[in-house]
Backbone bond lengths (Angstrom), bond angles and torsions (degrees), N, CA, C in turn:
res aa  C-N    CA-C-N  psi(-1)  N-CA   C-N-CA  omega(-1)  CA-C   N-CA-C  phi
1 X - - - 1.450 - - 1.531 108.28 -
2 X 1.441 101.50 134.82 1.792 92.17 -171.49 2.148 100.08 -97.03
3 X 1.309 70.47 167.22 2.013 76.50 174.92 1.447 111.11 -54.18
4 X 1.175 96.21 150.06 1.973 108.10 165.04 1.367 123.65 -95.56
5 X 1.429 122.50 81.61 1.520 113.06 -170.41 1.177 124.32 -85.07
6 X 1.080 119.25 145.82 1.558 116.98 -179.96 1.846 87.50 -119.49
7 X 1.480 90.19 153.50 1.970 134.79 157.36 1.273 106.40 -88.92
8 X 1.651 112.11 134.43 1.077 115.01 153.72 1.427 113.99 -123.00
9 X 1.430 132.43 68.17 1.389 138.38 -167.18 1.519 122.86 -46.13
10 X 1.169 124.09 154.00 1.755 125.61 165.48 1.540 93.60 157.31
11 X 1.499 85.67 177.74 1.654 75.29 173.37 1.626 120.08 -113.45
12 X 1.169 95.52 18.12 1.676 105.07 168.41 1.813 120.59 55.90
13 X 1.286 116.54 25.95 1.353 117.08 172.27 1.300 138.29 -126.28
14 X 1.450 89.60 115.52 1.926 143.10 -19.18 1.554 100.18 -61.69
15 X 1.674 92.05 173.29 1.449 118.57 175.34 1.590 87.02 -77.24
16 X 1.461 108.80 150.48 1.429 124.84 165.32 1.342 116.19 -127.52
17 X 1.137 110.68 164.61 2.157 106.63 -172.80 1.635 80.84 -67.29
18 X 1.213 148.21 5.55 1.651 115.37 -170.46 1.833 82.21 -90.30
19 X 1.208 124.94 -41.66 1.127 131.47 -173.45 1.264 133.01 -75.00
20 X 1.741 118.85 -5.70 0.635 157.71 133.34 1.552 129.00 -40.29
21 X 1.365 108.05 -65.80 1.288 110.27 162.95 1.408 134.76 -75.57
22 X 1.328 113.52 -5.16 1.576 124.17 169.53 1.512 106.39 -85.14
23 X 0.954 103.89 -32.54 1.504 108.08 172.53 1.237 122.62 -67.60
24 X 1.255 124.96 -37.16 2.031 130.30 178.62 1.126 93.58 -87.55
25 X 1.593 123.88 -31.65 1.815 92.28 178.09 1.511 113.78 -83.90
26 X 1.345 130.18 5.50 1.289 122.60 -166.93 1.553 99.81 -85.48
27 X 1.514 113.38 -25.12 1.479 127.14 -177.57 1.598 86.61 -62.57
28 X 0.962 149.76 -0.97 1.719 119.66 174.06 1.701 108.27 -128.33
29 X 1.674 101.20 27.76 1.510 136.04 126.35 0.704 170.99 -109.10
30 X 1.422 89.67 -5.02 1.828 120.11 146.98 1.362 122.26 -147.98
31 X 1.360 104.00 -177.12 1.768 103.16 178.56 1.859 108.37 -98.66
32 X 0.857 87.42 -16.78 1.811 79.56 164.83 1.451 112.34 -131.07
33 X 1.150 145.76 155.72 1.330 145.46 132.46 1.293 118.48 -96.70
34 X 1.632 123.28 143.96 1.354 131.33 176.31 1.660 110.71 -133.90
35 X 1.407 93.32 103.50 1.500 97.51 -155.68 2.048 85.81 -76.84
36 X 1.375 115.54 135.70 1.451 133.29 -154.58 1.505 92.99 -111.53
37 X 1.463 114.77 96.96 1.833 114.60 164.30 1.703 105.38 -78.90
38 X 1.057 99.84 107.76 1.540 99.81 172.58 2.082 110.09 -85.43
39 X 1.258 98.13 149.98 1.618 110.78 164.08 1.460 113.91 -170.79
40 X 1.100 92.32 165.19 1.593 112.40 -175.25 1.770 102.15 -122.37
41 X 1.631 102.10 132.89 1.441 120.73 175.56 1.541 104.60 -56.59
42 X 1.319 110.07 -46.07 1.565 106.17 -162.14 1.450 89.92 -90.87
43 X 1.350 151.34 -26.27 1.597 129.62 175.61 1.362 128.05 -41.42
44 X 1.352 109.86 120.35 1.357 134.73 -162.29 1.526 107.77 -85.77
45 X 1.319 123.76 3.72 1.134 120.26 -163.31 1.620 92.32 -108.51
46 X 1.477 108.89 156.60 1.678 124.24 -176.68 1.305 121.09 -112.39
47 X 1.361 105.70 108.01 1.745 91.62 -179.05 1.226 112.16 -80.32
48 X 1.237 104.32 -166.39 1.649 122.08 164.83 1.315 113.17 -86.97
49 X 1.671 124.28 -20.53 1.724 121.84 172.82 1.501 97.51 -135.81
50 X 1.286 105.94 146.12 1.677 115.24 145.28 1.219 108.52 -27.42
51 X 1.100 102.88 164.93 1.613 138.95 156.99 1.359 106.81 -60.71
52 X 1.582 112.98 -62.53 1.756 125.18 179.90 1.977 99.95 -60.15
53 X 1.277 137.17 -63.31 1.513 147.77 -155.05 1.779 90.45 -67.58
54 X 1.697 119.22 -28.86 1.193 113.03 -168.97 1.659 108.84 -77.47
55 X 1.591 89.75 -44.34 1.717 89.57 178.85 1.750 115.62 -61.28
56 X 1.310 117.50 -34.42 1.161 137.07 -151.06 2.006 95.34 -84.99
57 X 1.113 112.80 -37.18 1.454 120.30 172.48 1.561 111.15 -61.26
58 X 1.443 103.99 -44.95 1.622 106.28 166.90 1.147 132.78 -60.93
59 X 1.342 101.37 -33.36 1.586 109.92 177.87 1.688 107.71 -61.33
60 X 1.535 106.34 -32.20 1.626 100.38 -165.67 1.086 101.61 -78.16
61 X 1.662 119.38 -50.57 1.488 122.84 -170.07 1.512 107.97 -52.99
62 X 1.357 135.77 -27.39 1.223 114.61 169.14 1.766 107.19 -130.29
63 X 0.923 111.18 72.26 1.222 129.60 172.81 1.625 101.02 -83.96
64 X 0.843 118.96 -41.87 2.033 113.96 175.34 1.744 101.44 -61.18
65 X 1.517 113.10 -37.19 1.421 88.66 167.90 1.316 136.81 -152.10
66 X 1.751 105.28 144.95 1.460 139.20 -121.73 1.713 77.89 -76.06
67 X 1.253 141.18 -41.15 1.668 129.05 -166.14 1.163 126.20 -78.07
68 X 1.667 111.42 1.26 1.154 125.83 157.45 1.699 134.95 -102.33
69 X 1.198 109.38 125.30 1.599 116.77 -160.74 1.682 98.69 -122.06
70 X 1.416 121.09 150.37 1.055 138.16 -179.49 1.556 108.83 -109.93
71 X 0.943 127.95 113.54 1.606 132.73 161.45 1.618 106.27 -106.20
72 X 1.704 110.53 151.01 1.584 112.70 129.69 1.239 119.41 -94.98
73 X 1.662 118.33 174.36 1.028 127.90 -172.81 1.567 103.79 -141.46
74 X 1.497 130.31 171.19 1.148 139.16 156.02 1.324 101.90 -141.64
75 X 1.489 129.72 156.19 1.863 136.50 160.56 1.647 69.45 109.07
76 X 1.868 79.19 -148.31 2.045 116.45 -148.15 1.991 75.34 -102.08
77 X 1.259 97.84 140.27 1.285 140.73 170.83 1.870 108.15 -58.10
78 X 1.207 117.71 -23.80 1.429 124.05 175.73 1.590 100.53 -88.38
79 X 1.165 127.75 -32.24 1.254 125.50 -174.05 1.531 104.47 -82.05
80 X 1.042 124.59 -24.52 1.592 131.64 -161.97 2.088 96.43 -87.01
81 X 1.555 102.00 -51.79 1.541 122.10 162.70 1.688 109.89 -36.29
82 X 1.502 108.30 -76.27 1.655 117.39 -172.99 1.572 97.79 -60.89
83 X 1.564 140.07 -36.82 1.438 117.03 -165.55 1.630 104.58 -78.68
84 X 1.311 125.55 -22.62 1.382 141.53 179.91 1.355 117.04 -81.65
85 X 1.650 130.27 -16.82 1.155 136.53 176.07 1.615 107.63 73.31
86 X 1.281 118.12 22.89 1.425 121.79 -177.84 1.894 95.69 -71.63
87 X 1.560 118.14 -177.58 1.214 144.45 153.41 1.053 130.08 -151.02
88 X 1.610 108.47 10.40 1.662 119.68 -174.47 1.132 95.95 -119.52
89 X 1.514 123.17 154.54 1.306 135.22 131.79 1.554 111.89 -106.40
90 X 1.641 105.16 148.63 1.806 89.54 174.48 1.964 87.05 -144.24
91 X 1.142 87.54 127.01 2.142 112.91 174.87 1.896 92.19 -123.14
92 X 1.942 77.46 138.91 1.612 117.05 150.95 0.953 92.39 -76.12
93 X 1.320 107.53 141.02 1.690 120.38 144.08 1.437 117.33 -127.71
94 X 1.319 125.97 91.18 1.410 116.76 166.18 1.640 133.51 -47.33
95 X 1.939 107.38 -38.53 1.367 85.80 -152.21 2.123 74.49 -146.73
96 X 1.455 85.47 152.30 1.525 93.45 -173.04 1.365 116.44 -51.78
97 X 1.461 124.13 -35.51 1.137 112.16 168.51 1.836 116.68 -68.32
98 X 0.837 111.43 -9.96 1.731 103.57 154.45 1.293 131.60 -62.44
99 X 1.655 97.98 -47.04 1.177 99.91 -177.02 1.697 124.47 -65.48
100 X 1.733 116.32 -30.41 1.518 148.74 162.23 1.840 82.10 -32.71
101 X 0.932 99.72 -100.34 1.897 113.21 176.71 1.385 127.91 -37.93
102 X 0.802 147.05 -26.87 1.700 156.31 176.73 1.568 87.15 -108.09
103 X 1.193 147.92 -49.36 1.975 123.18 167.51 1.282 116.98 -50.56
104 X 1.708 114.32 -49.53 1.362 122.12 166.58 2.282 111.68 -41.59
105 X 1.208 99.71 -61.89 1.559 79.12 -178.71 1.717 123.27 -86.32
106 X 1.503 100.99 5.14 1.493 99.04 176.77 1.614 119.52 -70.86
107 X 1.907 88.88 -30.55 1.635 91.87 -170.84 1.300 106.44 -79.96
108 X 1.899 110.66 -33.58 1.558 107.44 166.56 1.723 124.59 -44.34
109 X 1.193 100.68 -48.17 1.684 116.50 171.41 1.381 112.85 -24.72
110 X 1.552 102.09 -69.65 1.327 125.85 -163.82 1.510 103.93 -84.14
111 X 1.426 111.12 -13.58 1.722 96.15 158.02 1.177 123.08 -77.11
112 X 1.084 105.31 -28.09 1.997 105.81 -171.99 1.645 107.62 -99.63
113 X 1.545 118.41 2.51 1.652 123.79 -175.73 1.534 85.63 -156.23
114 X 1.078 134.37 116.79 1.288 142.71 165.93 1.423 110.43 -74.15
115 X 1.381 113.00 -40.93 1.224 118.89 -170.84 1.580 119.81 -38.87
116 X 1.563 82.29 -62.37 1.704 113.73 -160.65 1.833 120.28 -81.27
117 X 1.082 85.39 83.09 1.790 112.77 172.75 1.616 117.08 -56.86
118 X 1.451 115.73 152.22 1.654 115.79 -158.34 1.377 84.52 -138.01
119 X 1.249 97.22 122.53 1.572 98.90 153.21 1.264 114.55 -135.96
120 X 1.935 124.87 143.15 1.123 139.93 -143.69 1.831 106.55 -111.51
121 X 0.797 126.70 121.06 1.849 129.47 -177.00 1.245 97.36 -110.27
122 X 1.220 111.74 137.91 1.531 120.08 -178.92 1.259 105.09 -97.05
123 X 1.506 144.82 138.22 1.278 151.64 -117.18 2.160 90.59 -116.30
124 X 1.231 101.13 150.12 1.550 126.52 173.07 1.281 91.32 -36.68
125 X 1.304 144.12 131.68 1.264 146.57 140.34 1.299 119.67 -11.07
126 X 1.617 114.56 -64.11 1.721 137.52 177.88 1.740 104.27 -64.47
127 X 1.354 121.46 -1.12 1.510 108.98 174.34 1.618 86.90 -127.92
128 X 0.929 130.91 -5.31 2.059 106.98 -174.89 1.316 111.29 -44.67
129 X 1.080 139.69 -28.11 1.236 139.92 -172.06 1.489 113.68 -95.90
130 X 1.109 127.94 -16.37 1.008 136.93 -162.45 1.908 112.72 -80.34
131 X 1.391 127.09 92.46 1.535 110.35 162.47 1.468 113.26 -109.81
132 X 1.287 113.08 159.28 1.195 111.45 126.62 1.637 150.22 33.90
133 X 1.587 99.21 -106.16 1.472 113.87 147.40 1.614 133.27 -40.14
134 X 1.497 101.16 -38.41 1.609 108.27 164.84 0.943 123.88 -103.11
135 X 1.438 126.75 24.50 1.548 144.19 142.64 1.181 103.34 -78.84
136 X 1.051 132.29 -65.11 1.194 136.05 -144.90 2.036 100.69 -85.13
137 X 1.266 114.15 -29.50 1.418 119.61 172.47 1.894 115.11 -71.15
138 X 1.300 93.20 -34.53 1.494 113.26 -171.34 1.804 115.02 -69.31
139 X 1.201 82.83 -36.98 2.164 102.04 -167.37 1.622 72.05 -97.57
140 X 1.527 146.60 -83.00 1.834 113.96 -175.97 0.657 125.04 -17.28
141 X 1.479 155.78 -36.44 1.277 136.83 -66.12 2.113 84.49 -168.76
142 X 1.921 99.75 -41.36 1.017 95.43 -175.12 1.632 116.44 125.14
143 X 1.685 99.71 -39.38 1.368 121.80 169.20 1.038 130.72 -40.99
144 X 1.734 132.37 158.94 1.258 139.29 141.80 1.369 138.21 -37.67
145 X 1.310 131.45 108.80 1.704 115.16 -166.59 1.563 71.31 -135.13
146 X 1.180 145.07 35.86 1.983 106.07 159.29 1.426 115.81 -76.00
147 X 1.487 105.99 -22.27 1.469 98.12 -172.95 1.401 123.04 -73.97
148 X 1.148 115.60 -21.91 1.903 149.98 163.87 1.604 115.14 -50.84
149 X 1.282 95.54 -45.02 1.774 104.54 -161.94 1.748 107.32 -120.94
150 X 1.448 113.50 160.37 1.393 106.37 162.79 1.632 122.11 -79.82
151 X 1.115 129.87 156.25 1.357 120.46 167.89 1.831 136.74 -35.42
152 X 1.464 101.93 -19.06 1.531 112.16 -176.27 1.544 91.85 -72.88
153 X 1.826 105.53 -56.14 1.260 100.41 -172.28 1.550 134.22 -74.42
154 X 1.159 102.19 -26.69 1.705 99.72 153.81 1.256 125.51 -39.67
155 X 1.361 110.49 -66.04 1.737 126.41 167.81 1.282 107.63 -43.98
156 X 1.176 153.34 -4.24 1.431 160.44 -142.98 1.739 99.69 -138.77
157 X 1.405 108.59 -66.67 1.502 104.49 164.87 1.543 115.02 -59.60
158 X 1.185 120.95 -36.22 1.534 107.54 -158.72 1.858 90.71 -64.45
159 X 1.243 96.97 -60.65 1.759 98.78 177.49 1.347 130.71 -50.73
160 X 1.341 115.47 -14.40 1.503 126.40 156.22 1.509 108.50 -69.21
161 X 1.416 115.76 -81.76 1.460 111.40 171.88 1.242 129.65 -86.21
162 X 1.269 124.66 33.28 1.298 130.31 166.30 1.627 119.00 -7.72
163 X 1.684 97.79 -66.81 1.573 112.02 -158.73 1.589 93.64 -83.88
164 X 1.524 128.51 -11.85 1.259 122.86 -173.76 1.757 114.03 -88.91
165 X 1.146 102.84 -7.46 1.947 107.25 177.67 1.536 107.98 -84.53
166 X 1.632 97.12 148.79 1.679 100.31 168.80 1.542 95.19 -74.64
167 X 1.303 108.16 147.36 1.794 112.51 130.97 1.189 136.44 11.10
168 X 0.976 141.43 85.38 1.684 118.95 177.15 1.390 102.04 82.25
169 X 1.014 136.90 -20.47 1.919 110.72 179.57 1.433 112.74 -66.76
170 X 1.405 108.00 -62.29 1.653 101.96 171.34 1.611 138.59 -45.84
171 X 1.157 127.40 109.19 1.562 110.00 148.66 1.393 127.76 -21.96
C-alpha cells in the first residue's frame, strides 16, 4: 500500500502559525504532507520572499518533522498533485468568503483530476485572523508579528526589513 499524501497549497508569504497549524493537522490525514508554494513566472506582484527563501523557511519551520516536505510549483495545481502521487488537498479557511473561492477550485480540481479530493479545516481560533498579507503589511509597517509567526520566520523578516523597523517595536 503506498502513502496517502496530501498538499497543502498557497503561497506561504510568510508561513504563519495559522499555516502552520493546518499543516500538522493534515499529518493525521495523511502520511506525508507537501506543503505546495505555488507561483507564476509572469506574476507581477512582489512578495516579501522568493519562491526559493519561501520554500527554504518551510523547511526550517518544520524541520522536527520528517513527513513534511516543501515543494514549489508553477501551472494548475492538479498537475503538480498527479506528478507527486498526492490525492488530497487540505485548505484553511478562515472566512466565508474563502470558503465561496477554495469550493470554486476544489470542484474545478476534481473536474480535471477526479481522483484528488479537498478537504477544508477551519483554522485555530487564535490564528482566524491571521494572513499573510497582514504579516507582511504589519512587519512594513514597523509592527509586531512574533505572535503571528514562528521564530525562524521572524528572524527572516527582521533581516529582510531590518532598516525598515522603528526602534524598540520588535522583540
Amino acid at each position: 500500500m503506498s502513502d496517502r499524501i496530501a498538499l497543502v497549497p498557497g503561497s506561504f508569504d510568510p508561513i504563519t502559525l495559522g499555516h502552520e497549524d493546518i499543516v500538522r493537522r493534515a499529518l493525521a490525514l495523511a502520511d506525508r504532507v507537501i506543503v505546495a508554494v505555488g507561483h507564476s513566472a509572469q506574476s507581477q506582484k512582489q512578495g516579501m520572499f522568493t519562491v526559493d527563501e519561501r520554500v527554504a523557511l518551510i523547511r526550517e519551520v518544520f524541520a522536527d518533522e520528517p513527513r513534511v516536505e516543501a515543494a514549489a510549483f508553477q501551472g494548475l495545481l492538479v498537475d503538480f498533485a498527479r506528478s507527486r502521487g498526492a490525492g488530497l488537498v487540505v485548505k484553511g479557511l478562515r472566512t466565508v468568503g474563502d470558503f465561496e473561492y477554495e469550493m470554486q477550485m476544489a470542484l474545478m480540481n476534481r473536474r480535471l483530476l477526479p481522483e484528488l479530493d479537498t478537504v477544508f479545516l477551519a483554522p485555530d481560533p487564535a490564528h482566524a485572523f491571521v494572513s499573510a498579507t497582514l504579516i507582511r503589511q504589519i512587519a512594513t509597517l514597523g509592527g509586531d508579528v512574533a505572535p503571528f509567526v514562528s521564530p525562524a520566520v521572524l528572524a527572516r523578516i527582521h533581516a529582510k526589513l531590518g532598516g525598515a523597523r522603528s526602534p524598540g517595536v520588535w522583540t
